[in-house]
C-alpha positions as CSV (number, residue, x, y, z in Angstrom):
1,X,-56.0,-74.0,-33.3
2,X,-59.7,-74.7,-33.7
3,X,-60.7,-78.7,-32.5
4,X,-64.0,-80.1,-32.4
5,X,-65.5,-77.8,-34.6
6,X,-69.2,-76.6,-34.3
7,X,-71.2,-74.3,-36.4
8,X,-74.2,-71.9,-35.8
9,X,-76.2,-69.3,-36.6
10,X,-78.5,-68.9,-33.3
11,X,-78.4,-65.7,-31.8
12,X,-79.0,-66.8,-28.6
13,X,-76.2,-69.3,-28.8
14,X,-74.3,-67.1,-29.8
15,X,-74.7,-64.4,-27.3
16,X,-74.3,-67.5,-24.1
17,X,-71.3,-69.1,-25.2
18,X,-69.1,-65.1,-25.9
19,X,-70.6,-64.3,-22.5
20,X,-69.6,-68.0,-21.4
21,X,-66.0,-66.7,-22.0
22,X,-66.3,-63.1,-20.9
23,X,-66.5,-61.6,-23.8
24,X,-68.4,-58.8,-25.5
25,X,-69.2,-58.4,-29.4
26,X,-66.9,-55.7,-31.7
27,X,-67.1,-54.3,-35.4
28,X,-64.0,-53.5,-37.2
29,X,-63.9,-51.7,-39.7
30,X,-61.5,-52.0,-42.8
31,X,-61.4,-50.1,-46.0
32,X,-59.2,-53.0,-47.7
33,X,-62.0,-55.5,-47.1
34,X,-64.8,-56.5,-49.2
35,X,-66.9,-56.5,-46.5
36,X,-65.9,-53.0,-45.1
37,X,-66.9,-53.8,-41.5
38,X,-65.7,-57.2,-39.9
39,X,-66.7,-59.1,-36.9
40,X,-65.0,-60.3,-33.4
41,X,-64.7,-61.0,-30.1
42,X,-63.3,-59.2,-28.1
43,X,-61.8,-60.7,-24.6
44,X,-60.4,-59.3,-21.4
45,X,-56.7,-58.1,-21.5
46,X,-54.6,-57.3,-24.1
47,X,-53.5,-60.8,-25.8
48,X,-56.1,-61.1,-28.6
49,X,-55.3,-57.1,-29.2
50,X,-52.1,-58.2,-31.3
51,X,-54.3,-59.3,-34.1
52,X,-55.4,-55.7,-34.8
53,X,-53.3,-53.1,-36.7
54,X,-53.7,-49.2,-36.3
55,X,-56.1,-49.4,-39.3
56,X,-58.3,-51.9,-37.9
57,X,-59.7,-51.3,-34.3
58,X,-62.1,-52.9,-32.9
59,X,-65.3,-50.7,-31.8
60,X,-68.0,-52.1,-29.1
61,X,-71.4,-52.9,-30.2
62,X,-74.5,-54.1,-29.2
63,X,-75.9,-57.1,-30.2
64,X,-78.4,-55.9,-32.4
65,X,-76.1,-54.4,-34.4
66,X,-73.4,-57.3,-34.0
67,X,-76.0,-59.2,-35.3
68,X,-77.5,-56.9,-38.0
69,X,-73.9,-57.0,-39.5
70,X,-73.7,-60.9,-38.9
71,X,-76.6,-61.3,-40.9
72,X,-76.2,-58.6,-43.6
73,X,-73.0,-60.1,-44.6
74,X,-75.0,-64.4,-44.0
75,X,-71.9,-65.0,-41.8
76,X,-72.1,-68.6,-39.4
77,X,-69.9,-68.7,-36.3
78,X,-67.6,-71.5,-35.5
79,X,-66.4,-72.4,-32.0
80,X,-65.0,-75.0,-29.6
81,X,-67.6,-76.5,-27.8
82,X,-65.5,-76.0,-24.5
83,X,-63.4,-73.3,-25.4
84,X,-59.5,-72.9,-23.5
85,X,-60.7,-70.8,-20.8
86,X,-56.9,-68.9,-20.9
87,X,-57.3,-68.1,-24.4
88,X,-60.7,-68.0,-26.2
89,X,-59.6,-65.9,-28.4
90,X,-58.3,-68.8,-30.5
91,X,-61.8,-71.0,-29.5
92,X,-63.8,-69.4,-32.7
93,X,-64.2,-67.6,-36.1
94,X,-66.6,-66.2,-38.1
95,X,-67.3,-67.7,-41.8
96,X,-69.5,-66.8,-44.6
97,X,-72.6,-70.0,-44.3
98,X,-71.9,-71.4,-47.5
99,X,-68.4,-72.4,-46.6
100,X,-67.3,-75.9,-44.8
């Protein structure tokens, strides 16, 4: 569960705090989505694995074109401000800017 909610769309910010929690940037892509090609984080280990189905695997990127994708689609990123170390995986989400 998400407390203390933040909300930003700085690059650089962006980049420090999923490198802050060891993590590195992933595109998934999904035919049944509007979107076509989501966004996520993806952690050390296997625990934030069980959110993906066979369909939807997550694919390293870079951050250029993480980003590229993250602006394309005028996503913001929402995260804890001190995320739970054990599992960031629930620390953030990615929402379209012109939602609350």
């Amino acid at each position: 569960m998400l407390n203390a909610l933040k909300k930003t769309t700085d690059h650089q910010f962006i980049i420090t705090w999923v490198e802050k929690v060891r993590g590195r940037p992933q595109k998934i892509e999904d035919p049944y989505a509007s979107d076509k090609t989501g966004l996520r984080i993806d952690f050390p280990g296997k625990d934030d694995e069980i959110y993906l189905s066979d369909a939807k695997k997550g694919q390293n990127i870079d951050w250029n074109e993480f980003f590229r994708i993250f602006e394309d689609q005028q996503l913001a990123f929402l995260y804890e401000e001190n995320p739970q170390a054990e599992i960031p995986i629930n620390s953030y989400r990615f929402i379209k800017r012109d939602e609350e």
